[in-house]
N, C-alpha and C positions, 0 to 999 in steps of 0.2 A: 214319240214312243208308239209301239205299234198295238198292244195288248193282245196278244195269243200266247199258241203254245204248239209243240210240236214232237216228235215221237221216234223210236225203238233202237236197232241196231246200226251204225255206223259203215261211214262209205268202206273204211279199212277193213274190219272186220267182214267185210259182207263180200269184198274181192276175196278176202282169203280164204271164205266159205266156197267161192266158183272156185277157187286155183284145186281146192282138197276134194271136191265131189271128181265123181268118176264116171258118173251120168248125169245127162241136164235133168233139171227139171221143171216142171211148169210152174209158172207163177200167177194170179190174176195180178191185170193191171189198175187201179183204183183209178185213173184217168180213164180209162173206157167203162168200168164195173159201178161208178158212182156219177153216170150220165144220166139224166133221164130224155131220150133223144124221142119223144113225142114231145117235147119241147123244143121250138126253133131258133137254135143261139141269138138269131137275129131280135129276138124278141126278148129273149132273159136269160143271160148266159149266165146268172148264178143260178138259175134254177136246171138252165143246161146241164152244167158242171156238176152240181150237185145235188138233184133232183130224185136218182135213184137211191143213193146215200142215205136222203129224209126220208123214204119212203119204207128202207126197211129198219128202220132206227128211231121212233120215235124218239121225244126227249122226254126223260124220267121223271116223275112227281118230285124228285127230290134234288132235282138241275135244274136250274136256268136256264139252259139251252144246251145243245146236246150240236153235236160236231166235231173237228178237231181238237176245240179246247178238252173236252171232257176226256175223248180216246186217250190223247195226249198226259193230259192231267192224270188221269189212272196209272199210268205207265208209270211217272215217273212219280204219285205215290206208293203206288207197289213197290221202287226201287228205297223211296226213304222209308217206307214201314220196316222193312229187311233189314235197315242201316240203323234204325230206334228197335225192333226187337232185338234184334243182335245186341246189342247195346243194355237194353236192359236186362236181358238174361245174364248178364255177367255178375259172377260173385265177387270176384277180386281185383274191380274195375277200381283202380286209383283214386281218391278222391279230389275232384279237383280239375283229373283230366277231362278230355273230350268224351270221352267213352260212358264217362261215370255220369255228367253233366245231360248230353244226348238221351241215354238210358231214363235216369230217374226225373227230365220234363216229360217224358213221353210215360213212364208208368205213372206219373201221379197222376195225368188225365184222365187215363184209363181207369182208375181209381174212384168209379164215381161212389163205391160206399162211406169213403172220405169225404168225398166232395158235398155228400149230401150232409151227413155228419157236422161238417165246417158249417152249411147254411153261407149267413152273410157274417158271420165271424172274422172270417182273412178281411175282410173290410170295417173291423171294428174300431180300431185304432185311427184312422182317417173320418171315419163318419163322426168320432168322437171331437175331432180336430172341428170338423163344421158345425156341430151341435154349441161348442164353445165361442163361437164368433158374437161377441158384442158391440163391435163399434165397427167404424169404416176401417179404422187402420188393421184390427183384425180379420176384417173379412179380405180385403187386397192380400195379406200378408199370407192369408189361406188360399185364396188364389194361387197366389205365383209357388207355394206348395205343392198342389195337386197339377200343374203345369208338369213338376218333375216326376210323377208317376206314373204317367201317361193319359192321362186326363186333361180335356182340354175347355174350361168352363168360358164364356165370356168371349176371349180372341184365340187368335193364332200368334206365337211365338217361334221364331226357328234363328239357327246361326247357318248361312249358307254365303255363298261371294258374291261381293257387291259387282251390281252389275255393270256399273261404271269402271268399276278398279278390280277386275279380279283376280288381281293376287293379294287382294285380302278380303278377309273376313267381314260379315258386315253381321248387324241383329234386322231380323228384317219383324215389321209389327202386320199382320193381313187380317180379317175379317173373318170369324167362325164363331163357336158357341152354337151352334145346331143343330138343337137332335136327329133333325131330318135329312140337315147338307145342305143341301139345294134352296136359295130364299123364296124360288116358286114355287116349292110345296108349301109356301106359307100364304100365297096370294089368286094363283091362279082359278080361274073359276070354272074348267072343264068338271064334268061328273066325274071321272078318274081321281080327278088332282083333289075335287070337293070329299070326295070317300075317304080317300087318305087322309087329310087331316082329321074326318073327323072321327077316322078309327083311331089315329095320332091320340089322342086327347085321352080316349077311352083306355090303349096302351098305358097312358102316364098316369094313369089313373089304379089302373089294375096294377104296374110296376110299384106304386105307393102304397100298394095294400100289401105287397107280399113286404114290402118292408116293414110291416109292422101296425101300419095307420089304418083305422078305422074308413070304412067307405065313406063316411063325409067329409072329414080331413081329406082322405085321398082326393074323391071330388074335386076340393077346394085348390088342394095343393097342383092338381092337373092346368085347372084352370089357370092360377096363379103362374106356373111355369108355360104355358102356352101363350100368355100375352107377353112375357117379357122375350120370349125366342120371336115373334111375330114382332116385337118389335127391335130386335136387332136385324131380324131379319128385312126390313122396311130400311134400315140404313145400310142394308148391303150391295155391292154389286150384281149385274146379271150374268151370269159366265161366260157370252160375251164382253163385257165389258173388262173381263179377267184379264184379256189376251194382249193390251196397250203393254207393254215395257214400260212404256214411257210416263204414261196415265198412272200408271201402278209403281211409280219411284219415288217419293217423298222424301228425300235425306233431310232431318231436323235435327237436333244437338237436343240433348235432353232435356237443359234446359228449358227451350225453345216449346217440347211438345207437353213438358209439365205446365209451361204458361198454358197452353191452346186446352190441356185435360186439365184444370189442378184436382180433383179430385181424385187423382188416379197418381200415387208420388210412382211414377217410371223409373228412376234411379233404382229406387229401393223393389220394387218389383221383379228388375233385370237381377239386380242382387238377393233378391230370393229365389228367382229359379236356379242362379249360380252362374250368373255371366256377372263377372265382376268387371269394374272402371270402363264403364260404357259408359262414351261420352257422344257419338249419332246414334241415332237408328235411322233407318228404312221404311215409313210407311206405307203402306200398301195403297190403304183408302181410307186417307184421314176424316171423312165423313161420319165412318165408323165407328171410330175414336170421343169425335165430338157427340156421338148419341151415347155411346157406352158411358163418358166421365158423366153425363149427365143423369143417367140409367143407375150411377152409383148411388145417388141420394134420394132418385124419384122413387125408387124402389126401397121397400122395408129390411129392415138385416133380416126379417124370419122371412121373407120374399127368397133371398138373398139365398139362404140358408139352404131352403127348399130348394132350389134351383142348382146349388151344389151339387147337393144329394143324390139328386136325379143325373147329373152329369157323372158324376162319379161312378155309380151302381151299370148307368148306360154303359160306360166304359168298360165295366168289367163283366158283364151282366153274361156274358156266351161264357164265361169260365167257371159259374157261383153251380149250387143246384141244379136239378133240374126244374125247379117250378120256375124259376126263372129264365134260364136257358128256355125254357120250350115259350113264355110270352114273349121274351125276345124274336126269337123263332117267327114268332107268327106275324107280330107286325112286320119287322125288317125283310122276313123272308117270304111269307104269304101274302100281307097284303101289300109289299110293297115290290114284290120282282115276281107273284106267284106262283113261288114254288108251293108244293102243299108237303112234301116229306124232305125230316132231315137225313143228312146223310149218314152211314153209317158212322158210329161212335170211334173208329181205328182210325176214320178217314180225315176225321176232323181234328184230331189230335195229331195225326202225321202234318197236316197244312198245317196247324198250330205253331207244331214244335221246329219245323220249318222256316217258321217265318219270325221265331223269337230267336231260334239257334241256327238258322243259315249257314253262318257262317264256317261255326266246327260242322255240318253234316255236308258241306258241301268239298270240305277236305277229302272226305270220306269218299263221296261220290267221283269227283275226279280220278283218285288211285283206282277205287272198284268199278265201276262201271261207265266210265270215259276213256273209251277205244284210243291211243295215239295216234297220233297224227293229226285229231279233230281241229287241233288249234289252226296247225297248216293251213289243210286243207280251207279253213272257214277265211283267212287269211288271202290266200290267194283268189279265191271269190270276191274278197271285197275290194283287193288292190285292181283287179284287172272292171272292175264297178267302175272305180276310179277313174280308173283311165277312158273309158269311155263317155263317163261327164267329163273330165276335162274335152274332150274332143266335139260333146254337144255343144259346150259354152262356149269355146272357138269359133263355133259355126250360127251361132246364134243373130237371127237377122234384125233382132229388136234393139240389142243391147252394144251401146260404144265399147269401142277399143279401149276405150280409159277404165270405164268398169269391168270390162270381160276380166282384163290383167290383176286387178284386185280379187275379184270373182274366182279367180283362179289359184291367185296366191292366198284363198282364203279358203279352196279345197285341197290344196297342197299340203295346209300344214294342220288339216283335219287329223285329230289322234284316233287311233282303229285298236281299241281294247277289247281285244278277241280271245274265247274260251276258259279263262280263270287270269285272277290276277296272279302275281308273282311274290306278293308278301300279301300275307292273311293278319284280320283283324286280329288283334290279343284280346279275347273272353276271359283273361284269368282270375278278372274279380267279380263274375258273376258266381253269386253264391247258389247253385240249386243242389233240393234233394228233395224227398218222397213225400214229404210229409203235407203239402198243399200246393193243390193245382194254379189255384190264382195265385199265390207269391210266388211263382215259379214265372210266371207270364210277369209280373209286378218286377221284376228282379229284372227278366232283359228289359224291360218297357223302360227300367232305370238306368240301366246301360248304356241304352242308346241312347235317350237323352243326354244324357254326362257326354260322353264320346261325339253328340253335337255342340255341347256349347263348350265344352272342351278344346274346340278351335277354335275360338274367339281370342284373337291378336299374336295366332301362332301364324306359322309362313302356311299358305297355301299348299297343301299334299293334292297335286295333279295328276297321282298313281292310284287314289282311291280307287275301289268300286264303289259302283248303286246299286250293284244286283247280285244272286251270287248263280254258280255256273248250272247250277242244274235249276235255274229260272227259264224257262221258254219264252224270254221275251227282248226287248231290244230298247235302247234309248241315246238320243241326242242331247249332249249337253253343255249349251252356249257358251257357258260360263269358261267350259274348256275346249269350246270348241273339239269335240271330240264324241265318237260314237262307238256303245259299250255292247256287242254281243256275243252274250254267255256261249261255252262250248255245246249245251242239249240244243242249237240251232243248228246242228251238225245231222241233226236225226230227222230223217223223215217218215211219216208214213205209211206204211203197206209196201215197203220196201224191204222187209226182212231178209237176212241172206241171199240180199244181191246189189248192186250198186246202183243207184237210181241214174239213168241218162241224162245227160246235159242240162236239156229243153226244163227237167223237174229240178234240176239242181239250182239253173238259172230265173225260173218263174218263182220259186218260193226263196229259197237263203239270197237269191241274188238281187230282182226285182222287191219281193215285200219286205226281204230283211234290209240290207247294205242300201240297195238302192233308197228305199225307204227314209232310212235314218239319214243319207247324208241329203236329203233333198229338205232333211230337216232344216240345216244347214243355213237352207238360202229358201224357206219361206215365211211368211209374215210376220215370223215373231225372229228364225232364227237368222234373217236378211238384215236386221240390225245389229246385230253383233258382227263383230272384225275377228279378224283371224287370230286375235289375243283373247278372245270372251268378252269384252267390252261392249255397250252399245254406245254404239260409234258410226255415224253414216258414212259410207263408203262409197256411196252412188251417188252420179250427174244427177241434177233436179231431173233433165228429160228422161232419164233413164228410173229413174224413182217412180216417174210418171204412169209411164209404160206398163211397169210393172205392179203396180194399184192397178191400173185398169184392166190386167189380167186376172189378178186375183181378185177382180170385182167378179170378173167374169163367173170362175170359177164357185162364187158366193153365190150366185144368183141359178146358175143349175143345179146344186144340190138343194136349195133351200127351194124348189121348186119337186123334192121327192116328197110323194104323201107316201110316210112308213105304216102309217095306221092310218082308221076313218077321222078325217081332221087334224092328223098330227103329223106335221111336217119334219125334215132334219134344217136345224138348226144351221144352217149355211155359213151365217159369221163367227159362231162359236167352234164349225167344225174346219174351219179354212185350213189351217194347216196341216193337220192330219189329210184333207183330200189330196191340198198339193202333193204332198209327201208320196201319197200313193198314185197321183198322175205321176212324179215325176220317177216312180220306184219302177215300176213295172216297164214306162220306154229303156230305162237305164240295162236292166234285165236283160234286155230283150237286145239292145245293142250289144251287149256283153256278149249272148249268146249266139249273135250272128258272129262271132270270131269262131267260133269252135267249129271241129271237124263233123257234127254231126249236124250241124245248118249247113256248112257250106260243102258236104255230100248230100246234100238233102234224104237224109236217112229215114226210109218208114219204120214205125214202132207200133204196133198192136195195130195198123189199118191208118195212124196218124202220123200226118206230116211233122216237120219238126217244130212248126209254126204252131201247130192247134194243140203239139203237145206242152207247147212253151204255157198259151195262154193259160190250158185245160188245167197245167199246176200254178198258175198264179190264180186264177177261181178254186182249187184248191186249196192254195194256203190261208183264203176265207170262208173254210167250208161252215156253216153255223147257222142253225137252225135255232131261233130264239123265243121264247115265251111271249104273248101279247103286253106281257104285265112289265116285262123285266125290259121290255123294246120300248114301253112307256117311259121305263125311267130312264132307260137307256138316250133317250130322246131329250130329254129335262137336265137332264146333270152329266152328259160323257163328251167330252171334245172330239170323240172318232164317231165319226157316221154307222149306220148298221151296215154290221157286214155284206150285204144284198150291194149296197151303193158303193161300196169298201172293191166292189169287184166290177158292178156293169158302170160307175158314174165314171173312172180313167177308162175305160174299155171303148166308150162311148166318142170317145176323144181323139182313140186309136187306128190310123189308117193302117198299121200291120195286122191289127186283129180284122178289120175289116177284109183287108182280103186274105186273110186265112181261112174263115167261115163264109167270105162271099156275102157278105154283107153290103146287101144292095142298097145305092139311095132312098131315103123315104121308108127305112127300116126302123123300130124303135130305138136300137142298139146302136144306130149311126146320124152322128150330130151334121147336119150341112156344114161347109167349109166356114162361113162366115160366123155358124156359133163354136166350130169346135174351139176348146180351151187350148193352148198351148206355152207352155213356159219355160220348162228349161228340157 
């Protein structure tokens, strides 16, 4: 998966703007207007590429980072604001439908004189549930409860396909319970990481007073819930270690892992959150498992209790009031990504309502504002991707004839789910209306879960989505061997009425999208899966070899970037996402030398077709990021900072080399014998 986002009018719409004008007109090019060229590409061709961009763009008190994401993100919440005002300004909106549904999650947010009103009320009936818990089998039983609300105390629970046999269903059990996430915010000894915790504490402390407790209870209660996450957090993996398939597949019979937990009856667990006659599951990291069954009786039921409460409230904690929303705010968003202002109150309730109703707004969005032809177009991009890896791995000098064939027949029957799907999710039994904001978010939270375990021992539906279309983002997925992007990858820009050339079409949807995701395909996590979703070894041991030793390679020159003072990227945790984008960007770039406007070698704005290719794949990672949020960004994201997201393949690249003249002994150019190369 790639995580951005991307922007405005469409190729289609943008020709039929030149066919209807009757004079040209000028345009800036954002490939030359967002250079800063007192920079010498040889030296940082993200700051090359995007240098003047940062300079007249700071990023806002109230962002993260400021770049394409944010431009992008604006866009197309301004499209879903229009699509939830619309929506709620109706009087005769059906009850029930899309229209009515859409409408009244998006005004009950806005609706903070209710929401303040409510206080922690909408969470009274569940708090009550925890307050009630007197014995082990009560508190398990309250557990796998608040599991179905969207709350996640303790572990992680999911139904997704097993990755041995994916055409069925499997319960998979993994490692969480963390207010923080990350099990390094709970150990590391940097001044950064030592801050955080110990405003961590303070947060849980001040979250426990608004809920009613005295500051020495609260005190107690902070304390009390921060040894027991530190120490789940001590039986957890490190997100390296996340990335094993292999390491991370436990299949046990229930049996089997009620002997290894008895503390913990699993049966009846799986049957409270409502996966009924589960007879394996999946552990993740049964480590985890054995500290948690033990974690059930070392700890107090009022330990227990506490710790609930806190998970619970964290969960909902951005929808309640504002005295809480704004301490939420401060940890999660100040002192831990530092931002210092929130966004505005329309903005946060459109992502909101977005991201609980997707699915009806994204209907919406396709009819209204998704140009035709997007899906084509996006489609023929990614088939002629295609065909160009296949013709890399042909040529490939490391790798036998016995795996290329495999190799092959295992991009062949990659599935390309471009633009929207073709049957949409049924919402019809989510219940919403005005009257509160959190059981409005509580309501899909329920949905979706139902609608996940829901598929537990049904046939595999291979048509799903993961995203919905006006997402600007993209994803590979083993299980179905198959690569999902939405139609808003159709947009790019600073391209408004006019059609963007090749070189930008091919450097961003072509290289960082399509080529991207299928490179996902065939690197270290997704080279173990077969062209069925399986993991299944496919490759000669010499050829397995081979290919370790490259992606060792590959490990050891990012985790050699210092993004901050003493803060490295993460090499082994970020492996796959670099291949993905070494392997995204040559892919691009071969695509793109078939076209008429490489092989005219056509000038654009002063640039070759070469520099204009690279210039939009620096481009498609234009982002300028906080110190704080690069912190975390470092600690807990599997994708490198976008800085290395752009010069670390570039690096590797002998067609950017001599597009820019990128002499030997240049920063930007690796000697033959370290450049990386793979597929």
């Amino acid at each position: 998966m790639r995580f951005r986002t991307k922007l405005t009018l469409s190729l289609f719409s943008a020709l039929l703007f030149l066919n209807c004008s009757k004079k040209e007109i000028q345009f800036e090019d954002p490939l030359v207007t967002n250079r800063d060229t007192t920079i010498n590409p040889g030296d940082d061709f993200f700051m090359y590429a995007n240098g003047g961009w940062f300079k007249r763009n700071p990023i806002p008190a109230s962002e993260r980072s400021n770049g394409i994401f944010r431009t992008i993100g604006d866009t197309i919440n301004s499209q879903i604001k229009q699509i939830c005002e619309k929506s709620a300004a109706l009087t005769d909106a059906v009850k029930g439908s899309n229209e009515q549904k859409i409408g009244d999650f998006y005004a009950s947010g806005m609706d903070t004189l209710t929401i303040e009103k409510l206080g922690l009320s909408p969470l009274k009936e569940d708090l009550n549930k925890i307050k009630a818990i007197k014995d082990i089998p009560s508190l398990l039983s309250t557990i796998g409860y608040l599991h179905t609300i969207g709350a996640n105390p303790a572990f992680s629970m999911y139904v997704s396909q097993d990755d041995k046999n994916s055409a069925k269903y499997a319960v998979f059990l993994s490692q969480g319970g963390l207010g923080m996430g990350n099990r390094d915010y709970y150990f590391n000894t940097d001044k950064e990481t030592v801050n955080i915790r110990n405003e961590y504490v303070k947060h849980l402390q001040a979250m426990s007073e608004l809920m009613g407790n005295s500051k020495e209870i609260a005190k107690n209660n902070a304390i009390s819930i921060m040894k027991m996450e530190t120490e789940l957090a001590k039986n957890s993996r490190k997100l390296e270690a996340l990335r094993d398939p292999i390491k991370n597949y436990n299949k046990m019979s229930i049996g089997d892992l009620n002997k290894a937990t008895p503390n913990v009856d699993w049966k009846t667990m799986t049957a409270t959150i409502g996966i009924k006659n589960v007879d394996t599951v999946i552990v993740g990291q049964p480590e985890f498992y054995t500290a948690l069954h033990q974690m059930i009786k070392s700890y107090s039921i009022e330990d227990w209790k506490t710790y609930l409460e806190w998970d619970l409230v964290n969960s909902y904690a951005s929808y309640l009031n504002a005295a809480f929303e704004k301490q939420n705010f401060y940890f999660f968003s100040t002192i831990m990504s530092g931002v210092k202002e929130q966004k505005p109150r329309w903005k946060r309730i459109v992502e909101q309502t977005d991201g609980s109703l997707g699915e009806l707004i994204g209907q919406v969005y396709v009819k209204d504002y998704l140009p035709k032809g997007s899906k084509e177009k996006l489609l023929e991009i990614g088939n002629n991707i295609r065909t160009v890896y296949a013709e890399r791995i042909k040529n490939l000098d490391w790798m036998s004839e016995e795996t290329k064939k495999k190799a092959l027949f295992k991009l062949s029957k990659i599935v390309m789910k471009v633009g929207y799907p073709d049957k949409w999710k049924d919402l019809s039994s989510i219940t919403i209306n005005r009257n509160s904001f959190l059981e409005n978010v509580k309501a899909a939270n329920k949905w979706a879960i139902n609608d996940m375990i829901s598929k537990y021992g049904k046939p595999v539906d291979r048509t799903e989505w993961g995203m919905y279309p006006q997402t600007y983002n993209a994803y590979y997925n083993p299980s179905n061997n198959e690569i999902c992007v939405p139609a808003c990858n159709i947009l790019v820009p600073g391209f408004e009425g006019r059609m963007p050339d090749d070189a930008v079409l091919y450097g961003i949807i072509g290289g960082s999208t399509f080529g991207h995701e299928i490179t996902h395909g065939f690197d270290d996590q997704g080279s173990q899966y077969d062209e069925k979703g399986n993991l299944n070894n496919w490759w000669t041991a010499e050829d397995l070899k081979k290919f370790k030793a490259k992606t060792k390679l590959i490990v050891e020159q990012f985790a050699k970037y210092e993004a901050l003072p003493g803060k490295f990227v993460n090499g082994d945790a970020t492996q796959g996402e670099n291949i993905a984008d070494l392997g995204g960007v040559v892919m691009g770039f071969e695509a793109f030398k078939k076209t008429s406007q490489y092989k005219n070698k056509e000038i654009i704005s002063g640039l070759t077709p070469e520099q204009r290719f690279f210039l939009a794949y620096g481009y498609a990672w234009m982002v300028n990021i906080k110190p704080e949020s690069l912190a975390q960004q470092l600690l807990t994201d599997v994708h490198s900072p976008a800085k290395y997201r752009i010069n670390g393949p570039l690096e590797n690249n002998p067609d950017f080399y001599k597009a820019f003249n990128i002499k030997p002994g240049s920063k930007m150019r690796r000697s033959d014998s370290e450049r990386v190369v793979i597929w």
